[in-house]
C-alpha positions in Angstrom: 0.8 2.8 110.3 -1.1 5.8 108.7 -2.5 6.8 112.4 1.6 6.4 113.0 3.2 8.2 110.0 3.0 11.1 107.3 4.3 9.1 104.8 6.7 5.7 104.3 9.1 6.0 101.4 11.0 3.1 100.6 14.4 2.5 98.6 15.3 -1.0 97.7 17.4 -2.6 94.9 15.0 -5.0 93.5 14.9 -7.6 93.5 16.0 -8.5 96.6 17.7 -11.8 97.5 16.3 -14.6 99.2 17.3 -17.2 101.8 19.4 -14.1 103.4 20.8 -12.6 106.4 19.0 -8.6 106.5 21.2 -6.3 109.0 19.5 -3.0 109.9 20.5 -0.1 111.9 17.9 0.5 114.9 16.6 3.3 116.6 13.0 3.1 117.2 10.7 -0.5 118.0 8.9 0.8 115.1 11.8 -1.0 113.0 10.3 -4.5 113.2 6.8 -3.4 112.7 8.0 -1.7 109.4 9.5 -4.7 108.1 6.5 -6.8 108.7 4.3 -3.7 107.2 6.5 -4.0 103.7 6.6 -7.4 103.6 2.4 -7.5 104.3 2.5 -5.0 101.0 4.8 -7.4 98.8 8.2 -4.5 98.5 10.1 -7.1 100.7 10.2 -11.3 101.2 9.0 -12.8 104.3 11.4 -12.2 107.0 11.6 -13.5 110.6 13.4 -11.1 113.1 15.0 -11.3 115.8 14.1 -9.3 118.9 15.2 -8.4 122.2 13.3 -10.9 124.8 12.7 -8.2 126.8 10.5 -6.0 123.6 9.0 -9.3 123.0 7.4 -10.1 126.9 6.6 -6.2 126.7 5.2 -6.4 123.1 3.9 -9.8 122.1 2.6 -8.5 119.1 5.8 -8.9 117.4 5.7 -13.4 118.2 2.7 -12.8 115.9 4.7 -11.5 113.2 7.6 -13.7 113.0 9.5 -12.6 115.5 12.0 -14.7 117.8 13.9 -13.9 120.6 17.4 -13.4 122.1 18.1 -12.8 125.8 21.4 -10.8 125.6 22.4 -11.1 128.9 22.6 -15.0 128.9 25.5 -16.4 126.6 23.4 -20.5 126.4 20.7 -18.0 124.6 22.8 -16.1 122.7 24.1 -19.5 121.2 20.3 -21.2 121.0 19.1 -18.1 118.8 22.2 -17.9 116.6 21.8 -21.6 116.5 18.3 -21.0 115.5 18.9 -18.5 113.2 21.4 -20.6 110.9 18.3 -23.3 110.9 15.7 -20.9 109.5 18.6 -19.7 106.9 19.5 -23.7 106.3 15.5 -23.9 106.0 15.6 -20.9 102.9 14.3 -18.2 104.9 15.0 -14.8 105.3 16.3 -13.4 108.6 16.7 -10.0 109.7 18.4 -9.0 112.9 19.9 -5.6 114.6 23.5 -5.7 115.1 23.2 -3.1 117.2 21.7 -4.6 120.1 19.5 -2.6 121.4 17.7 0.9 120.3 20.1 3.5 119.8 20.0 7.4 118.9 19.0 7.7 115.3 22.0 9.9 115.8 24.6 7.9 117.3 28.1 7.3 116.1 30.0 4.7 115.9 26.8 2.2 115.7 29.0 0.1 117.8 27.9 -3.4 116.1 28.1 -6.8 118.0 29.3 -10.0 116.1 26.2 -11.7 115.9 26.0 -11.1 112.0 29.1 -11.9 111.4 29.0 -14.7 113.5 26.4 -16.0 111.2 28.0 -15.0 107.8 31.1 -16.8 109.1 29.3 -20.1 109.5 26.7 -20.0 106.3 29.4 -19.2 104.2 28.6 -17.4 101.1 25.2 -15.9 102.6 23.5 -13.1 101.1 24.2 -10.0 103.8 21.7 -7.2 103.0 21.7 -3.7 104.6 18.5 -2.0 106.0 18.6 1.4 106.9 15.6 3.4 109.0 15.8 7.2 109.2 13.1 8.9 110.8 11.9 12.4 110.8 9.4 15.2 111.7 9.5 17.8 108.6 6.3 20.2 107.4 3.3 17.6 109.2 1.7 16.7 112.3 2.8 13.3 111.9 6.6 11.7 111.3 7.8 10.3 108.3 10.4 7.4 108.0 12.9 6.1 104.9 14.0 3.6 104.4 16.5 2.2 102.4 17.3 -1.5 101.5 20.9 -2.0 99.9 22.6 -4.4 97.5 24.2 -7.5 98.7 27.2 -6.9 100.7 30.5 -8.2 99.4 32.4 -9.5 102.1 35.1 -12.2 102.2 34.4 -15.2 104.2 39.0 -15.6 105.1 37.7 -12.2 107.6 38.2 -12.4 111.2 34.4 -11.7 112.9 36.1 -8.3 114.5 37.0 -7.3 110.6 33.5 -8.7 109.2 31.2 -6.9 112.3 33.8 -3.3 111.3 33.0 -3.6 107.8 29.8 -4.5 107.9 29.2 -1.7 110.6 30.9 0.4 107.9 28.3 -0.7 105.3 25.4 0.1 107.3 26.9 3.7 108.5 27.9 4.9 104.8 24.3 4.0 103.3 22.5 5.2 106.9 24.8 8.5 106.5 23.6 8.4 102.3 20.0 8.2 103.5 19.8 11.1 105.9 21.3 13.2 103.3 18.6 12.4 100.5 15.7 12.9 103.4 17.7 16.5 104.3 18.2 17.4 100.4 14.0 16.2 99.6 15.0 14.0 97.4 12.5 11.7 96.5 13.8 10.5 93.2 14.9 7.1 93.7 11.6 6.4 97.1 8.5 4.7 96.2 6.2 6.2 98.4 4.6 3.5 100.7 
């Protein structure tokens, strides 16, 4: 990470839950790599994430770190990893998985969220759902920087349809994203511990 990065800076309402869902914007395939690198320093719990197949046969560094896959363009595996998923949060653990998909712009709006997360929220009722957000940028070094921000609990009623739970929680993630990019424009370091 240092041969990668200026500096990490890191935002979290702690302490964080446990035995809960994580949902993080993506942007870069740095984003797994970070978690693992926060949780090897003790900011965040042990997480296990869940990757792209095709990111994991290209990097299997990430099956060393916890991660599990998803083949997105085969609805049985779709199934067998949110089926999986619900077991590791039924086991205590602490999951963390990209709504989005797949890498998009940093940039990009709408962040056009799929229903896997609420998917999951739906069935483990009363889970913890956690926001991540990842911003990354090149400022006054050689090297880039990335925030990162880790927000409260979402409060979300379980009654929602999964269309109104992915749009709200697509909200979520957008709003503290958006709140993130304006601290890293603004330098303001006041409330980052840097990493």
């Amino acid at each position: 990470m240092k041969r990668s990065f200026a500096h990490i800076y890191i935002k979290a309402d702690f302490p964080m839950p446990s035995n809960a869902l994580y949902i993080a914007n993506h942007s870069s395939w740095w984003d797994g790599l970070l978690l693992f690198e926060l949780e090897q320093r003790g900011y965040i719990p042990n997480l296990f994430v869940m990757v792209d197949e095709q990111g994991i046969k290209k990097f299997p560094i990430f099956q060393w770190i916890g991660a599990y896959s998803v083949n997105q363009q085969n609805p049985k595996h779709i199934i067998e990893s949110i089926r999986y998923t619900k077991s590791l949060l039924q086991d205590g653990k602490n999951i963390c998985i990209f709504p989005q998909g797949k890498e998009w712009h940093l940039e990009q709006r709408p962040l056009y969220f799929q229903q896997g997360a609420a998917m999951i929220a739906k069935q483990m009722k009363g889970i913890s759902v956690v926001p991540i957000t990842f911003y990354y940028t090149f400022r006054n070094e050689r090297k880039a920087e990335v925030w990162i921000e880790i927000g409260k609990t979402i409060q979300y009623e379980d009654k929602w349809s999964r269309e109104q739970m992915t749009q709200y929680f697509e909200e979520v993630v957008t709003e503290q994203l958006n709140a993130l990019k304006k601290d890293v424009v603004q330098n303001d370091y006041t409330s980052f511990i840097k990493v």
